[in-house]
Phi, psi and omega in degrees: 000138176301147163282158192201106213292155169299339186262001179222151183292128178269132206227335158291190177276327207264084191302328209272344175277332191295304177305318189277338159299342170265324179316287180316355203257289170335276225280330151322297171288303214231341181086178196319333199267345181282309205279103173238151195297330167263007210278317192275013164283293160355305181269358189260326192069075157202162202304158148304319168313331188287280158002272212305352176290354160235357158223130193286345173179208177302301193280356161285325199273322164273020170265005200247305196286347160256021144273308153322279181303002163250352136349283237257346167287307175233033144298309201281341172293318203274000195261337169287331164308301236254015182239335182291099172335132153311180165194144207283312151329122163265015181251330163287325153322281167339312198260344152332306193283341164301278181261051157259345193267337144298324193268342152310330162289319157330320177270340144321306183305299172337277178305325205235052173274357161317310175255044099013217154312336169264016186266336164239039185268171187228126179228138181267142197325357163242028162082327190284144169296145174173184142295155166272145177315139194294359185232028161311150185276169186289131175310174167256151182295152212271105164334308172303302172307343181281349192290295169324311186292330192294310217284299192280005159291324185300311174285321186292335174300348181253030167110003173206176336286170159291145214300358189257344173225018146344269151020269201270345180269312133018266171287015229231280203277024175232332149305276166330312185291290219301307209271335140289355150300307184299341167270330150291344175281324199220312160265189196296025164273342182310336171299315186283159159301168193297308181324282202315305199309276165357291190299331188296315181292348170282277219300339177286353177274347191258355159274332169269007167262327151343322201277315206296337198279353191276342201270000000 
C-alpha cells in the first residue's frame, strides 16, 4: 500500500481504502499503538467524520491493519521459500522449505517490526487493548502458520514427522520463530549485532528442523 501524505487534499473515490494505506504506514512507523482513526484522517486531509463513515472506529480499523500485516507476513515468507535451492533428496527439500520459511518469517519481524506487531496485536470492538470477549466469533486462520503446517506436512510425505505429531509439531516450530522474533525485537536479544543475530536465527532453525526429525 502507498504511502499518502498528509499535506494533500484528498481528491479520489476510493476514502476508505486511502484511510487504510495511512492506518498502515501509521502501524509502520510506530506499531499498533500509532493506528488512530483520526490521526490517519488527518493524514488522507479529509474530517474525522468522514473516517467514521467507513470505519466505526480505531478497532475496526485496526483489525483491517492487521489483516494487511499477516497478508504481507507471510507474503514475505512464501518469497524466502521461493529463493530456497531445490534438492533432489524430498526429505531435504521439505526441510529447506521449512526453514527458509521460519527464516522469512523472522526476517519479516526484523525488517517490519511495526507491522508486526500489528499482525498479532489484539483490540476490542472499541479499539482498546485487552481480552476479547467471549463469544467474539472465531478469525479465519493466520496464513502463516498453515504455510508451516503446509511445510511439515510436506516432510511427512517424503517421510517424517509421523502424521500424529503434525499438529503439535506445527505449533512446535511457530513457536519458536514467533518467540525468537519477539526476542530480537523487544528483548535482550535486540542487542547482538547482526553477524551474532544471524547465527542465533540459523542455529534456532536448525533446531526446529531437527526437532521435526525427532517426532
Amino acid at each position: 500500500m502507498a504511502a499518502i501524505s498528509g499535506g494533500k487534499t484528498y481528491h479520489h473515490g476510493d476514502l476508505r481504502n486511502a484511510l487504510i494505506c495511512a492506518a498502515v504506514d501509521l502501524a509502520t512507523e510506530g506499531g499498533p499503538e500509532r493506528v488512530v482513526l483520526r490521526e490517519a484522517a488527518r493524514r488522507v486531509g479529509v474530517s474525522p467524520t468522514a473516517a467514521y463513515r467507513h470505519f466505526d472506529g480505531r478497532g475496526e480499523l485496526l483489525r483491517t491493519v492487521r489483516t494487511h500485516a499477516r497478508s504481507v507476513l507471510a507474503d514475505a515468507m512464501e518469497r524466502a521459500a521461493g529463493r530456497e535451492p531445490g534438492a533432489d533428496d524430498p526429505v531435504l527439500a521439505a526441510e529447506r522449505r521449512l526453514a527458509a520459511l521460519c527464516r522469512g518469517y523472522v526476517g519479516f519481524a526484523v525488517d517490519q517490526p511495526g507491522l508486526y506487531r500489528a499482525a498479532f496485536c489484539v483490540a476490542r470492538p472499541d479499539g482498546t487493548a485487552g481480552p476479547l470477549p467471549e463469544r467474539q466469533v472465531p478469525e479465519p486462520e493466520i496464513r502463516a502458520f498453515t504455510l508451516l503446517r503446509d511445510a511439515l506436512e510436506g516432510l511427512a510425505r517424503a517421510g517424517a514427522p509421523r502424521p500424529a505429531a503434525r499438529q503439535a509439531a506445527g505449533a512446535a516450530a511457530w513457536s519458536a520463530v514467533h518467540g525468537l522474533s519477539l526476542l530480537l525485537l523487544e528483548g535482550p536479544l535486540r542487542r547482538l549485532p547482526a553477524q551474532r543475530r544471524n547465527a542465533v536465527v540459523e542455529s534456532t532453525l536448525a533446531m526446529v528442523v531437527s526437532g521435526t526429525r525427532a517426532l
